[in-house]
C-alpha positions in Angstrom: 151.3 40.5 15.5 149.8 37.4 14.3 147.8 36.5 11.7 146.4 33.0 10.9 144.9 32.5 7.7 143.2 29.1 6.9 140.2 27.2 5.7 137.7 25.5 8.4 136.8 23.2 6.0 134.5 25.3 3.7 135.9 27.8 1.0 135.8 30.8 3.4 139.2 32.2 4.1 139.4 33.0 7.6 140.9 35.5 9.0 141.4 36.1 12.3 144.0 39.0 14.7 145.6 38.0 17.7 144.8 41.2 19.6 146.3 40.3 23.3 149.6 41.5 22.3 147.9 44.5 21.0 146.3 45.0 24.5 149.6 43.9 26.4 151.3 47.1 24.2 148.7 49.3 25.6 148.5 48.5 29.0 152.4 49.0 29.3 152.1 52.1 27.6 149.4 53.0 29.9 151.7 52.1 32.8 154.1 54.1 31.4 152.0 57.0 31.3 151.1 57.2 34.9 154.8 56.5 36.5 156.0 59.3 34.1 153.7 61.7 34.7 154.7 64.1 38.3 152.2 64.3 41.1 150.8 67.4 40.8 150.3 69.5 44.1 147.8 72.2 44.6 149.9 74.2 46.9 152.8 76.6 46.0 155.7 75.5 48.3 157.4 78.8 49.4 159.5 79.7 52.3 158.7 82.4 54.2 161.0 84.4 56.6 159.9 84.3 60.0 159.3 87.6 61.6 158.4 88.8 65.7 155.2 90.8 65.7 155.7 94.1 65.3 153.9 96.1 67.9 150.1 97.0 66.9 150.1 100.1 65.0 148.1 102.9 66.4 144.7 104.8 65.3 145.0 106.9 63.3 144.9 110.9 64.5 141.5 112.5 63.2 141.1 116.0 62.7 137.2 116.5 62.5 136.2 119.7 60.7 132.4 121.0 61.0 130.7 123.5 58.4 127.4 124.5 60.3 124.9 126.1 57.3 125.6 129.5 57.6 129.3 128.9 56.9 130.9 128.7 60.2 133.5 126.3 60.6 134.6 124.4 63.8 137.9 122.7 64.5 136.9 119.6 66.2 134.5 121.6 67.8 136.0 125.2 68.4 134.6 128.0 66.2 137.4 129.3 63.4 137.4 132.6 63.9 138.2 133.4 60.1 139.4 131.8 56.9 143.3 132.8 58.0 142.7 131.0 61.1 141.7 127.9 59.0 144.4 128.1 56.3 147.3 128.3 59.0 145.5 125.1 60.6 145.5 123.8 57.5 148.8 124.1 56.7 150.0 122.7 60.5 148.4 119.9 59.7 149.9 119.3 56.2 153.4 119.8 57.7 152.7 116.8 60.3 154.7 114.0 58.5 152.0 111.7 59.3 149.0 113.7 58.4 146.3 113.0 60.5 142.6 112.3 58.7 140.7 115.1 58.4 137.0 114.5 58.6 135.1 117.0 56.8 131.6 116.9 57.8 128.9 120.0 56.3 125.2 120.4 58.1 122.9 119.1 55.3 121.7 122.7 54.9 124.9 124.1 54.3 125.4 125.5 50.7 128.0 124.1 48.7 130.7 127.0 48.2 131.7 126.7 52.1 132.6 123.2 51.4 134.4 123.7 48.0 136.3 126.4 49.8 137.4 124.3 52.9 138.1 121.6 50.5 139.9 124.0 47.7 142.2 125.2 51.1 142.5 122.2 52.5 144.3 120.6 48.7 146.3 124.1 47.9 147.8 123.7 51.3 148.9 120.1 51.2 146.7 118.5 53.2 146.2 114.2 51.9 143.9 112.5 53.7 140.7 114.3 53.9 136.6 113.0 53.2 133.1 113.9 54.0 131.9 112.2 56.4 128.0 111.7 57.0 125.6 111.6 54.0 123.8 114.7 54.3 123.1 116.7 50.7 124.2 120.2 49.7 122.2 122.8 49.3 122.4 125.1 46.4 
C-alpha cells in the first residue's frame, strides 16, 4: 500500500491511498473464488442396471360378494345357501397364495350386522384384501 503524505502548498497535510492495488487484490481473489468453486449439477448421476421388460402383470382376480337387505348373500352372483357355505368359501379363498380381491358390496337398505358378520368371517378366516365397494349407507 502506498501512502503519500505532503503539502500542496498550503498548511493542509494531504493525505491520499493508492487503492488500485487494493482493487487488483480483490479482483484476484475474486478470480480465485470462482475457478475454485465446483460446478454444481442439478442431477444425481446414478447408474442404473438395465433390465428386459418383464411381461405385464395380470388383473387381479375379484371375488365380488353381494348382501341383498334381507341378509342374503351372493357369491358373485349365486345365492349362499348358509353361513357354512360362506365360511368354507371364505376360507378357499384365503388359502389361494395370491388372494384374489374380494369386493364386498351391501344393498343400501341392508342393516349393518349382515355386513359386520361377512366382514368378522371374512378377517377370522384369513382373508387380506377385502373393501366395500359402492357408497350406499347402512341401515340400522
Amino acid at each position: 500500500m502506498a501512502m503519500s503524505v505532503g503539502s500542496a502548498g498550503e498548511d493542509d497535510m494531504m493525505v491520499e491511498m493508492n487503492t488500485t492495488p487494493l482493487i487488483d487484490v480483490m479482483l484476484v481473489l475474486l478470480i480465485m473464488f470462482i475457478i475454485t468453486i465446483p460446478v454444481q449439477t442439478h442431477a444425481v448421476k446414478m447408474n442404473m442396471p438395465v433390465n428386459q421388460p418383464s411381461t405385464p402383470t395380470k388383473p387381479p382376480e375379484v371375488v365380488r360378494i353381494d348382501v341383498d337387505f334381507d341378509g342374503t348373500i351372493n357369491w358373485n352372483g349365486e345365492q349362499v345357501p348358509n353361513r357354512a357355505d360362506l365360511q368354507a368359501r371364505l376360507y378357499r379363498t384365503a388359502q389361494i397364495p395370491d388372494q384374489p380381491e374380494v369386493h364386498l358390496k351391501p344393498n343400501k337398505l341392508v342393516t349393518y350386522k349382515y355386513v359386520a358378520m361377512v366382514m368378522a368371517e371374512a378377517q377370522r378366516l384369513g382373508v387380506t384384501k377385502i373393501g366395500i365397494v359402492g357408497n350406499e349407507q347402512f341401515a340400522n
